[in-house]
Backbone bond lengths (Angstrom), bond angles and torsions (degrees), N, CA, C in turn:
res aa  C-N    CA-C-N  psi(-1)  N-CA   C-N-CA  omega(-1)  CA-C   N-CA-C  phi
1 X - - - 1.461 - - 1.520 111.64 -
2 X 1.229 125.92 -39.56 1.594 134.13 -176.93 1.478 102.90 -75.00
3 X 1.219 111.76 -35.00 1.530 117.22 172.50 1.500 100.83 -59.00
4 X 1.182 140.13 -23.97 1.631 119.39 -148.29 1.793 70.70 -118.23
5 X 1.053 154.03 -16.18 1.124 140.97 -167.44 1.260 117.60 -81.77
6 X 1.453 98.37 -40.92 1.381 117.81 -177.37 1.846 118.07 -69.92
7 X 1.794 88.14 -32.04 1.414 90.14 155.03 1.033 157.45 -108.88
8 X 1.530 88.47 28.16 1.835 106.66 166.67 1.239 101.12 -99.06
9 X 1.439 122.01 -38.76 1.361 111.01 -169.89 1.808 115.03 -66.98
10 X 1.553 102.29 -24.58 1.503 93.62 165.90 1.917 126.18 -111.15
11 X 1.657 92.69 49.87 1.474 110.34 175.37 1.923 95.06 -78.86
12 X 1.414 95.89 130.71 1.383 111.10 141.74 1.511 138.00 -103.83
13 X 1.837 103.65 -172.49 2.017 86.21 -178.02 1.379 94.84 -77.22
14 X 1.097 133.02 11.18 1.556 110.24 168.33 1.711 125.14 -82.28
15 X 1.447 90.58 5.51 1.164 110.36 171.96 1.708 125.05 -78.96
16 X 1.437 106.50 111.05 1.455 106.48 167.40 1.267 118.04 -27.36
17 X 1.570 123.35 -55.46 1.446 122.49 -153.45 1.473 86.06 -95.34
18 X 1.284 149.43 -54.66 1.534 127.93 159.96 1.146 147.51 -21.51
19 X 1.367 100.29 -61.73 1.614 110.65 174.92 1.649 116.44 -61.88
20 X 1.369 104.79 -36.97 1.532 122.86 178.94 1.858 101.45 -60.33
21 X 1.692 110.36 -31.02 1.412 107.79 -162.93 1.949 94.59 -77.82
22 X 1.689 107.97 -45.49 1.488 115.50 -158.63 1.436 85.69 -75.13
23 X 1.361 127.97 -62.50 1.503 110.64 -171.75 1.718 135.39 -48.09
24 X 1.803 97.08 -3.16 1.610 103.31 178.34 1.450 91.26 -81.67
25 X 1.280 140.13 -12.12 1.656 129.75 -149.67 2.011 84.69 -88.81
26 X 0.919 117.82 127.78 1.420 152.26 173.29 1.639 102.17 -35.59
27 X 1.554 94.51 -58.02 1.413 90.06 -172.70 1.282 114.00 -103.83
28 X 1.405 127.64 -13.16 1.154 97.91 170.68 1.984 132.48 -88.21
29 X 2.125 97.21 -12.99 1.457 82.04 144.73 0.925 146.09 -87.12
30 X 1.155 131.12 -3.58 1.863 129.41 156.89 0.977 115.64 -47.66
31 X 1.610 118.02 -61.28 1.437 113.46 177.41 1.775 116.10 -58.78
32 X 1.174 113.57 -6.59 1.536 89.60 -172.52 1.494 96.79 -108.04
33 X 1.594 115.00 -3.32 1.972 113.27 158.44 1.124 128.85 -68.70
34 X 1.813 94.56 -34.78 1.381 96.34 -179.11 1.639 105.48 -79.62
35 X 0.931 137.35 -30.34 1.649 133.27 -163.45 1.364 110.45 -75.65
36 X 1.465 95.47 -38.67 1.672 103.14 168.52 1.436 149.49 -53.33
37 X 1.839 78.35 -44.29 1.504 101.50 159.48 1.456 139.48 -100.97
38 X 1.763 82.22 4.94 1.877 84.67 -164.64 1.542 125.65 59.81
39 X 0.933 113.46 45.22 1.400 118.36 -179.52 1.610 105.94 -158.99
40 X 1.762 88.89 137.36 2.018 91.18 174.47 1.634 112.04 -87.71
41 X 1.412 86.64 152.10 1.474 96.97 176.83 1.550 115.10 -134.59
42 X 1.168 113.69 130.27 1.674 112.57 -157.72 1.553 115.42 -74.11
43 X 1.684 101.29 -31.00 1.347 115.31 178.11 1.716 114.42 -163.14
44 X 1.137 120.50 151.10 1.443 115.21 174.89 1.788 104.37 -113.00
45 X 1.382 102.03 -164.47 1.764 101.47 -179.54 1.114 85.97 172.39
46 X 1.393 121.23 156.24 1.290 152.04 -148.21 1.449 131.82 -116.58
47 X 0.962 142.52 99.86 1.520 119.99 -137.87 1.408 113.04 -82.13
48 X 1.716 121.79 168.11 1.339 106.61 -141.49 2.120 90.15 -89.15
49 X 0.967 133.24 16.85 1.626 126.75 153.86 1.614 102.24 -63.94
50 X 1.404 124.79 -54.93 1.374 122.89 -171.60 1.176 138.03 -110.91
51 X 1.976 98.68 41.39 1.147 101.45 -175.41 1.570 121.04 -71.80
52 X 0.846 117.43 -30.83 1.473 121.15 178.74 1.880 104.63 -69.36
53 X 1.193 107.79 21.62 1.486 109.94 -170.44 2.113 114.45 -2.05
54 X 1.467 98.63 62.35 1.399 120.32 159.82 1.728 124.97 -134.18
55 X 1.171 97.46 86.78 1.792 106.39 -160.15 1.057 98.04 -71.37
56 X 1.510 101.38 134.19 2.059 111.98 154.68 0.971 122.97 -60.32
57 X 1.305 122.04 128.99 1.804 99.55 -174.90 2.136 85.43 -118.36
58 X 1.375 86.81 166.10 1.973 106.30 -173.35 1.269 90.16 -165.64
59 X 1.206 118.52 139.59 1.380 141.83 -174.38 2.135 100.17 -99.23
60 X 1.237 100.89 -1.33 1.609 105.77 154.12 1.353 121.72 -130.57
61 X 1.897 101.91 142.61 1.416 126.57 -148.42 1.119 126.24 56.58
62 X 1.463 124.65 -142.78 1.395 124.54 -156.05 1.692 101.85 -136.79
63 X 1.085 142.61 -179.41 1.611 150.35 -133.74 1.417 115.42 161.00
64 X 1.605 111.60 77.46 1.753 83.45 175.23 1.729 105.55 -92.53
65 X 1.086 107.66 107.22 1.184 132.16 151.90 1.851 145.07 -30.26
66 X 1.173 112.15 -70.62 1.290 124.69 176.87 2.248 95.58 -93.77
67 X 1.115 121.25 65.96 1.528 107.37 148.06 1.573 130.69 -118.14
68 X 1.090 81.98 136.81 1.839 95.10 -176.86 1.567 113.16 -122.95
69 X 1.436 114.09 153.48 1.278 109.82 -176.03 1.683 93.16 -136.67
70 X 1.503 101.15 139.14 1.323 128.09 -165.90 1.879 103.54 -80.63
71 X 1.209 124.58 176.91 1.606 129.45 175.11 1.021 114.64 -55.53
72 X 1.400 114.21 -32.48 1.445 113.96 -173.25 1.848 114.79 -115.10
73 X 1.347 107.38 40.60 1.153 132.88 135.82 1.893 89.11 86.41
74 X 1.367 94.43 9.02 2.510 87.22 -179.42 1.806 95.64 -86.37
75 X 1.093 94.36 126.92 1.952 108.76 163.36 0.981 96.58 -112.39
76 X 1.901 89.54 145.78 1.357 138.94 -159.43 1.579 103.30 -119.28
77 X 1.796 107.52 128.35 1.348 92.28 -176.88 1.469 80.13 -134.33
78 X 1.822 109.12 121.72 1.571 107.28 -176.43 2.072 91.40 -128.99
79 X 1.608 80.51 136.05 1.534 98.40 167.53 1.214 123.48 -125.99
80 X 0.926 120.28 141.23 2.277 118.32 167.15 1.475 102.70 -78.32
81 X 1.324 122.05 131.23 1.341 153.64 -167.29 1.623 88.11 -120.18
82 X 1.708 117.59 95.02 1.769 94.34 152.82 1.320 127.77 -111.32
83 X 1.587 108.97 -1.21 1.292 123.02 170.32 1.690 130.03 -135.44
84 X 1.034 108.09 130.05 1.535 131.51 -148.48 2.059 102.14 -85.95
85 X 1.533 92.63 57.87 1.366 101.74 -166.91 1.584 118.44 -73.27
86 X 1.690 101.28 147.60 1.800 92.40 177.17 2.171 97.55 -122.23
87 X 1.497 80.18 176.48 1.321 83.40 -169.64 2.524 102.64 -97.71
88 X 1.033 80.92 103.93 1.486 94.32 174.49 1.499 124.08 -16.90
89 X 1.580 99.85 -40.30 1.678 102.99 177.25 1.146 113.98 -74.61
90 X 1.608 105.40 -60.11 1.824 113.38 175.60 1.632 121.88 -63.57
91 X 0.905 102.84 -22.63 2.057 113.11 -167.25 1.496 84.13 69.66
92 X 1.116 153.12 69.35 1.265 127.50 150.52 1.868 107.18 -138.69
93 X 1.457 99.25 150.17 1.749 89.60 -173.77 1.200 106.63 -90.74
94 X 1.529 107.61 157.47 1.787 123.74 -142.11 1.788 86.17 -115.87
95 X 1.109 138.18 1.74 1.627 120.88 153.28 0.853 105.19 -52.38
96 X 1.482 145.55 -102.06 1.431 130.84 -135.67 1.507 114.98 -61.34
97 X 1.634 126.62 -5.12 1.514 113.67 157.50 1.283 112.76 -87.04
98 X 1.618 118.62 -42.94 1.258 106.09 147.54 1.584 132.50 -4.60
99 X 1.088 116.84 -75.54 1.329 121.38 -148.66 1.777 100.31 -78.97
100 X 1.529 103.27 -16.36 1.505 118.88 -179.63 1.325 94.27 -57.96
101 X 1.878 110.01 -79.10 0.620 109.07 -174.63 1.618 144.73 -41.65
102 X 1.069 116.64 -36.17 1.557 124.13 156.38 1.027 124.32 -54.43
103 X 1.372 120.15 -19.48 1.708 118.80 178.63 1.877 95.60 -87.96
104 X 1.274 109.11 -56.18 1.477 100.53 165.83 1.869 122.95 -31.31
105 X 1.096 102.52 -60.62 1.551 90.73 -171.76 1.676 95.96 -71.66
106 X 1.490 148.81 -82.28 1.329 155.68 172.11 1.523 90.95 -6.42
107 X 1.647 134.26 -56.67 1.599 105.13 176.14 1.209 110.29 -65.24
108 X 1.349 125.78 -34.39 1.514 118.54 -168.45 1.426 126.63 -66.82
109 X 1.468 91.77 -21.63 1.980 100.71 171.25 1.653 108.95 -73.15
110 X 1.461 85.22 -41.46 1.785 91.70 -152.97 1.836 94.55 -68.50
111 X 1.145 136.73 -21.11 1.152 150.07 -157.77 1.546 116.48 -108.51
112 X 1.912 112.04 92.07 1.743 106.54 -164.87 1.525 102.35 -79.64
113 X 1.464 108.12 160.81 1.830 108.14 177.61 2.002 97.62 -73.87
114 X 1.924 69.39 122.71 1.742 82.35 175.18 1.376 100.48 115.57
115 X 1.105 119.41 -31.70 1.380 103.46 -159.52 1.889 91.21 -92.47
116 X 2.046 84.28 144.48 2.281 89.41 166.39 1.322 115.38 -45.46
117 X 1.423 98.64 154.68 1.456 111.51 166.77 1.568 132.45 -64.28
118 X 1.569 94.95 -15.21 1.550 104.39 -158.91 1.853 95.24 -101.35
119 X 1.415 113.94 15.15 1.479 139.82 177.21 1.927 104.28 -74.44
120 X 1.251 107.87 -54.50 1.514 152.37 146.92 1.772 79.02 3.14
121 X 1.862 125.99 88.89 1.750 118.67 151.78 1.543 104.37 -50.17
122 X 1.430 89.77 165.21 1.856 115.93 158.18 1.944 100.18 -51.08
123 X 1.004 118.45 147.27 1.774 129.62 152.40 1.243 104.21 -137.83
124 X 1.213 78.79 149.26 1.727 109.36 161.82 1.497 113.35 -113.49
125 X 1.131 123.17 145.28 1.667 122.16 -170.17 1.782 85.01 -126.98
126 X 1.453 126.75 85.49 1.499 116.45 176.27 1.646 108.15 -105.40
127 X 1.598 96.47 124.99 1.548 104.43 173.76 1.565 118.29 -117.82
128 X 1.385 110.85 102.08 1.447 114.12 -169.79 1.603 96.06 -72.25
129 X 1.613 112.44 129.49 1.737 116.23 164.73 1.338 112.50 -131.16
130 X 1.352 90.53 159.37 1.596 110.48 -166.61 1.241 109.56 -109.39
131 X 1.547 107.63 43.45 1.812 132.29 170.14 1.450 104.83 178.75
132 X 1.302 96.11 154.11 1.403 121.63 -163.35 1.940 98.22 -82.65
133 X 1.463 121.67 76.49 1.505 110.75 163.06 1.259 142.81 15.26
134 X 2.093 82.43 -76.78 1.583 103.20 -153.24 1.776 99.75 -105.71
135 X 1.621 107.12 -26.61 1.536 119.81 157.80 1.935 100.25 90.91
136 X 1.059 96.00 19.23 1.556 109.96 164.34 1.654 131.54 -81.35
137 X 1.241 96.39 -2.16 1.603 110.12 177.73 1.487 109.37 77.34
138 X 1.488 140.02 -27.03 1.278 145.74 170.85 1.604 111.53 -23.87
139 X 1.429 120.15 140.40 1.657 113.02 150.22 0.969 123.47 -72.55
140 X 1.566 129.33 -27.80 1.059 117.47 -159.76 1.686 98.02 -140.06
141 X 1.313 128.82 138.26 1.690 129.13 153.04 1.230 119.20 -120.67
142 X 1.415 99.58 115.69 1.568 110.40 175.31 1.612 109.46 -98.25
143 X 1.475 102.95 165.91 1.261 105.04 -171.47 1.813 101.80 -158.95
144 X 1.012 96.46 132.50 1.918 112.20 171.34 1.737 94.31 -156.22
145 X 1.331 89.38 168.02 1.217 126.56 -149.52 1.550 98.45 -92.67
146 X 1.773 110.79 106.47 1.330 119.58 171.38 1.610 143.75 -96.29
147 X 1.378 134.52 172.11 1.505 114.36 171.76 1.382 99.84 -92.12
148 X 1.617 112.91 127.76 1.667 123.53 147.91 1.824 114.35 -11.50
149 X 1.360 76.56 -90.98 1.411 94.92 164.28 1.308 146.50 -48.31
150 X 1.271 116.98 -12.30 1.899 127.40 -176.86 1.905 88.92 -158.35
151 X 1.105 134.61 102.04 0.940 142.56 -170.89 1.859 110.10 -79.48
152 X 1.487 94.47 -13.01 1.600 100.15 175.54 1.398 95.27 -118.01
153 X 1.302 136.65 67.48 1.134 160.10 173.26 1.502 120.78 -121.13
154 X 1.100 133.60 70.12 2.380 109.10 -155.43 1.510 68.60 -105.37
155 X 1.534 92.43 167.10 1.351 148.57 -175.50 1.557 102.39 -85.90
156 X 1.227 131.08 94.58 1.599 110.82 -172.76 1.433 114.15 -97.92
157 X 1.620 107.69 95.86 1.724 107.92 -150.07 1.630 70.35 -145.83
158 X 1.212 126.35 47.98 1.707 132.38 -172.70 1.700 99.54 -23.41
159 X 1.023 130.92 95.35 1.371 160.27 149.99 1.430 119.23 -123.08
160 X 1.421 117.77 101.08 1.612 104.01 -179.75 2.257 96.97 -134.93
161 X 1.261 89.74 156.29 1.124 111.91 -166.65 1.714 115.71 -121.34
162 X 1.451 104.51 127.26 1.642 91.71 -172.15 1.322 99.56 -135.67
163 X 1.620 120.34 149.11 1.670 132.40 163.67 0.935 94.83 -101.25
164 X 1.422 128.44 131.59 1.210 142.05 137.31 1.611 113.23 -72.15
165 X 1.186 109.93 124.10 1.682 113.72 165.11 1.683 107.72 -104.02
166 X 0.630 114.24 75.85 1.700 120.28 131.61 1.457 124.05 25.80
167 X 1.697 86.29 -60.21 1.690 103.17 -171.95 1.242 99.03 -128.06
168 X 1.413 115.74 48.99 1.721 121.67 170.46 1.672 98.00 -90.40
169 X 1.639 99.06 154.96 1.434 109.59 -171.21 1.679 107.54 -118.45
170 X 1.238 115.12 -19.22 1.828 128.91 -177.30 1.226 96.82 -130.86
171 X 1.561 94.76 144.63 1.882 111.16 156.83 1.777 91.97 147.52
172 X 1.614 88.52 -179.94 1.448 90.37 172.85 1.659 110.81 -110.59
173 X 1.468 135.77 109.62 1.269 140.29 -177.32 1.644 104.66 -125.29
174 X 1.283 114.18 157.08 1.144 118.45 178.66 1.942 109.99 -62.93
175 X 1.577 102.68 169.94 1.332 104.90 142.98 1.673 133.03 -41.69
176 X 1.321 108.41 -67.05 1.198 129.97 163.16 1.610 133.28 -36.48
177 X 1.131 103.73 -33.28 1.004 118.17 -179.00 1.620 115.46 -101.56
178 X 1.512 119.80 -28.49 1.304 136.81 159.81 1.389 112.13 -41.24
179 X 1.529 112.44 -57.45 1.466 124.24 -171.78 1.843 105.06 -78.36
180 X 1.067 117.55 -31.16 1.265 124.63 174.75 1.873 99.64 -56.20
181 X 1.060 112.61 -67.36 1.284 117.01 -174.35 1.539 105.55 -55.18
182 X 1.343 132.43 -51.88 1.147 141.59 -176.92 1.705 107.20 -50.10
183 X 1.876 105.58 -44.73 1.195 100.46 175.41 1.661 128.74 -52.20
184 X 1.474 95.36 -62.96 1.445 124.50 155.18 1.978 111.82 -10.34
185 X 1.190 84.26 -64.29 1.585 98.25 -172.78 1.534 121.43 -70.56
186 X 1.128 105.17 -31.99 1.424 127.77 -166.20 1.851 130.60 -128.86
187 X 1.512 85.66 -17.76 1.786 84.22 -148.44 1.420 147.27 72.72
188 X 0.823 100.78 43.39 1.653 123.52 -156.48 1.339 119.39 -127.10
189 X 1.329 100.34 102.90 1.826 125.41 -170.63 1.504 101.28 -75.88
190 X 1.417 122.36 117.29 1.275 119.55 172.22 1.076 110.69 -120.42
191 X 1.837 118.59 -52.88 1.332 122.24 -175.29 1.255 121.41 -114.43
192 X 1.149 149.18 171.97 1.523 161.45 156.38 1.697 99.63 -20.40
193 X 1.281 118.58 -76.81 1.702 118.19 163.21 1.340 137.56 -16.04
194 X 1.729 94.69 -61.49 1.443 98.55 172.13 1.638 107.55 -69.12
195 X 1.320 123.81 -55.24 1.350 129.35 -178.21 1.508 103.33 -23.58
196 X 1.486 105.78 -63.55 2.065 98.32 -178.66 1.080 101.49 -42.96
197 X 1.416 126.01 -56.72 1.555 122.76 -137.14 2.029 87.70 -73.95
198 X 1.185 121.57 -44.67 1.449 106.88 160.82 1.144 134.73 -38.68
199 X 1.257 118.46 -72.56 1.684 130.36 172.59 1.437 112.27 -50.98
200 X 1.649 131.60 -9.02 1.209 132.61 175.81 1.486 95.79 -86.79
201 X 1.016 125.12 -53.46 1.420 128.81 176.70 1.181 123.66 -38.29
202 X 1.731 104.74 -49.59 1.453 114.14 -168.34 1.847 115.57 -60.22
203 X 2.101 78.86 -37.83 1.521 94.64 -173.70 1.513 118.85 -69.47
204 X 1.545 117.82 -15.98 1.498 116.67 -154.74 1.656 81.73 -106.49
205 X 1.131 133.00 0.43 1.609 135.97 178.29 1.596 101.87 -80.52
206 X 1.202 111.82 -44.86 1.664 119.28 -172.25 1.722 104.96 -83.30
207 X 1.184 119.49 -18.78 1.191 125.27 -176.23 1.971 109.24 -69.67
208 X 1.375 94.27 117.37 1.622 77.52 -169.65 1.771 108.71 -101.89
209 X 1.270 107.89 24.91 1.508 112.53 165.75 1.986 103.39 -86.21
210 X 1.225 84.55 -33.87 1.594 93.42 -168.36 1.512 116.07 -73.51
211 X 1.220 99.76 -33.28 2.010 110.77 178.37 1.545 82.47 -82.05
212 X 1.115 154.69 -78.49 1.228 149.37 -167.00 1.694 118.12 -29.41
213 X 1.213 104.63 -53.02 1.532 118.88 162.19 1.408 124.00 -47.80
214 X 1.666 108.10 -48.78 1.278 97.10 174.75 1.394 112.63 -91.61
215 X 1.122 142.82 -7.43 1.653 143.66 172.42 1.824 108.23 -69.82
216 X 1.500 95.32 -27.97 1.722 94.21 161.14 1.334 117.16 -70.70
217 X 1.215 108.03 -65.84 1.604 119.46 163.63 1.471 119.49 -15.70
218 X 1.648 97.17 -53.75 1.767 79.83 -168.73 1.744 100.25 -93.58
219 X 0.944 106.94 -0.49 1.759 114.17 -174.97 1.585 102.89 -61.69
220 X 1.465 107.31 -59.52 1.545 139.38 156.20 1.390 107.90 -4.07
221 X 1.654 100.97 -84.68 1.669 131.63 -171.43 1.437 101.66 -54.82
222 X 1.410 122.13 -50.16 1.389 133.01 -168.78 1.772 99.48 -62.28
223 X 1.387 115.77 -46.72 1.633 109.31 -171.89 1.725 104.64 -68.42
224 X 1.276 101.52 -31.36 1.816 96.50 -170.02 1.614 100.02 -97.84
225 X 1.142 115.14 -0.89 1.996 92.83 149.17 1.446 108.18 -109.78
226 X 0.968 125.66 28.69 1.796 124.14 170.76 1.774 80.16 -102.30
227 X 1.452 123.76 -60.88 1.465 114.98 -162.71 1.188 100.39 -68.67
228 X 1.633 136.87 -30.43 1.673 115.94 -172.45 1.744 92.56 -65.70
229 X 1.600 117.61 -35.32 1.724 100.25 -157.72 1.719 91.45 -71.27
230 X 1.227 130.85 -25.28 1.359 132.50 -157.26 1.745 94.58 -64.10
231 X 1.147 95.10 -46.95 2.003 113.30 -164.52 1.546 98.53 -77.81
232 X 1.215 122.42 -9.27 1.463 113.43 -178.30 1.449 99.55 -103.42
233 X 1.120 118.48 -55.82 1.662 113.17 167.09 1.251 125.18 -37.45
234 X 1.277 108.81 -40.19 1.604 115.81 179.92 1.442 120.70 -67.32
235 X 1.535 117.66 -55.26 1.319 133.43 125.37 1.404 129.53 2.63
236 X 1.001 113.65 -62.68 1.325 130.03 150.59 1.539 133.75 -36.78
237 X 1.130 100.88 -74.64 1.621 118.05 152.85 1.077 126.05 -0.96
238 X 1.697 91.57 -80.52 1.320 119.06 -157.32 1.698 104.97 -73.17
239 X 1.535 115.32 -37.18 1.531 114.32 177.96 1.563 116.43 -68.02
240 X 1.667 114.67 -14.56 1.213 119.74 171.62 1.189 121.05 -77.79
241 X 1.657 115.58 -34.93 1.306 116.44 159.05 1.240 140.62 -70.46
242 X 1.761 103.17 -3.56 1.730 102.39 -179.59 1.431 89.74 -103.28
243 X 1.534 128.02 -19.83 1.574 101.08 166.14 1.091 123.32 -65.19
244 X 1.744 123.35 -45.82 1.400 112.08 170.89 1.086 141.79 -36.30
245 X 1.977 99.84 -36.94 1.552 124.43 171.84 1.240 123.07 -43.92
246 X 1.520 96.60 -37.04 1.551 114.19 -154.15 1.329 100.20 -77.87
247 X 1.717 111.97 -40.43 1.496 106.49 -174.50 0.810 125.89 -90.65
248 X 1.823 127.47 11.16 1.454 141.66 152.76 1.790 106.38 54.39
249 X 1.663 106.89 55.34 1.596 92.35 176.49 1.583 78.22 -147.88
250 X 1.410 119.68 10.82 2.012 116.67 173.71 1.710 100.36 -95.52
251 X 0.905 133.57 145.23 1.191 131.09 137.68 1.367 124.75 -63.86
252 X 1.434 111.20 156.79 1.889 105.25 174.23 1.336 125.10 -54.38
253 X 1.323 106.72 -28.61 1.355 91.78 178.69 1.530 119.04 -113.49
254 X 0.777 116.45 25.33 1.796 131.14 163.81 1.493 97.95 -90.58
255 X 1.640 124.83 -58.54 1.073 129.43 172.41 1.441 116.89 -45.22
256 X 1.519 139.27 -45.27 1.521 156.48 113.36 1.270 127.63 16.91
257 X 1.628 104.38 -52.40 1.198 116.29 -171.30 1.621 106.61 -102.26
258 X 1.529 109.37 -30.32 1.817 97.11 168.69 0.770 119.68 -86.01
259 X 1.584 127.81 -17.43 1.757 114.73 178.11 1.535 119.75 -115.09
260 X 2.164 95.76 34.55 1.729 90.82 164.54 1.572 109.66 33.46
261 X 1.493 119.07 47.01 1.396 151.43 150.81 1.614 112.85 -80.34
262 X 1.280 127.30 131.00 1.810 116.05 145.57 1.741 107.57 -51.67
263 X 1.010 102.86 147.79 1.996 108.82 154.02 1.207 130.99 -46.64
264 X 1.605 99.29 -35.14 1.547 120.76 -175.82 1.739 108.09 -83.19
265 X 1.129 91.60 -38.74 1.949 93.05 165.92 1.450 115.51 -68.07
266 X 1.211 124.39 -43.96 1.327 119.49 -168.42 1.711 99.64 -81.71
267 X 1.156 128.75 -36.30 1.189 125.32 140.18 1.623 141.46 -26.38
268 X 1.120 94.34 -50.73 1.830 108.09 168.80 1.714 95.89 -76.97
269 X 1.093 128.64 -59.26 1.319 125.22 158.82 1.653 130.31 6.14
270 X 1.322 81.97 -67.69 1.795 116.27 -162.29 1.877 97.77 -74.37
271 X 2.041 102.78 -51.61 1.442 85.93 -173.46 1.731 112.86 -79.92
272 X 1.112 113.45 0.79 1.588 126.90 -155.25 1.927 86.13 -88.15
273 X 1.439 110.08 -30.16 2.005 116.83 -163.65 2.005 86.04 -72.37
């Protein structure tokens, strides 16, 4: 229990369950759409999955979480990226399907059965990371959909996709957004902006609905990787016992006794081979 205390009290915004808490505050994601994008926005709103802006979190599938849609009807789907993960089988890193994938489900909400395609708002798919992707030094990478062939050709199917680097060194980004990243990176109060995004922190630390929330949370996470290791061990087992099976020189219950099997399983086993 002191363990989970200790690690709420030293949650940052690089924190999933943080950033998800400061980015519900009204104003401080507007301001960080508008700075981003350079563009005003009169009001945002929340879509009706997160209206109660208190996300479920499950450590299975996917959740977009933080979306909002601006006056003029473009949703925003922003996540914290702090690790630059690959997928074990392929060696290859799973952002850029990632980010597919999120645009897939975000059309699929935004889009009722029946209704045209050309119904389909503007998105943004924004993933703030805390490493440079593509390793170009940039703050910012945007991305829409171009011609092969005529490279000043786009696709006008308004879907655009952005990396934030974190630890970008060139580009053109606001003030605001400089110190945001700086915060991000460091903790580091520079401007009025970041300051909220501090004092939100400080405040949602003292909040004891909110430490409560996340001590469920990780209570949660903690039971379903004891049962994935439980289900993999077991798993296990059982493929050890159909090799043994296979080589028909174990008895059942030798077989029983090494793979912390019942008799009756390795039995069902045997007539099931």
């Amino acid at each position: 229990m002191q363990d989970l205390l200790t690690k709420f009290e030293n949650l940052t915004i690089q924190s999933d369950f943080i950033f998800k808490k400061v980015m519900s505050r009204k104003r401080i994601c507007k301001h960080l759409l508008e700075e981003l994008l350079q563009i005003e926005i009169a009001d945002i709103k929340y879509l009706e999955a997160e209206k109660t802006l208190e996300p479920e979190y499950t450590s299975r599938g996917i959740r977009l979480d933080i979306i909002v849609a601006d006056d003029k009807n473009t949703h925003y789907n922003l996540e914290m990226q702090v690790k630059n993960n690959k997928n074990p089988d392929t060696d290859t890193y799973v952002l850029p399907k990632r980010s597919r994938y999120y645009q897939a489900l975000l059309d699929f909400d935004l889009l009722q059965k029946g209704q045209p395609y050309d119904l389909l708002p503007p998105t943004f798919i924004i993933f703030i990371c805390v490493f440079d992707f593509f390793e170009q030094g940039n703050y910012v990478y945007t991305f829409k959909k171009c011609c092969l062939e005529n490279r000043e050709l786009e696709l006008p199917d308004e879907a655009t996709t952005m990396l934030l680097n974190t630890k970008g060194t060139h580009g053109d980004i606001s003030k605001d957004i400089k110190s945001f990243y700086d915060y991000v990176n460091n903790h580091i109060v520079t401007t009025d902006f970041t300051k909220q995004i501090d004092d939100e922190i400080s405040y949602l630390k003292l909040d004891t609905k909110v430490r409560r929330e996340f001590m469920l949370m990780e209570a949660r996470l903690l039971d379903e990787r004891r049962e994935g290791i439980a289900e993999g061990e077991a798993n296990a087992n059982i493929a050890t016992a159909k090799r043994m099976l296979a080589k028909g020189c174990y008895s059942l219950e030798v077989i029983a006794e090494l793979t912390n099997l019942s008799l009756a399983d390795v039995e069902k086993l045997k007539e099931d081979a």
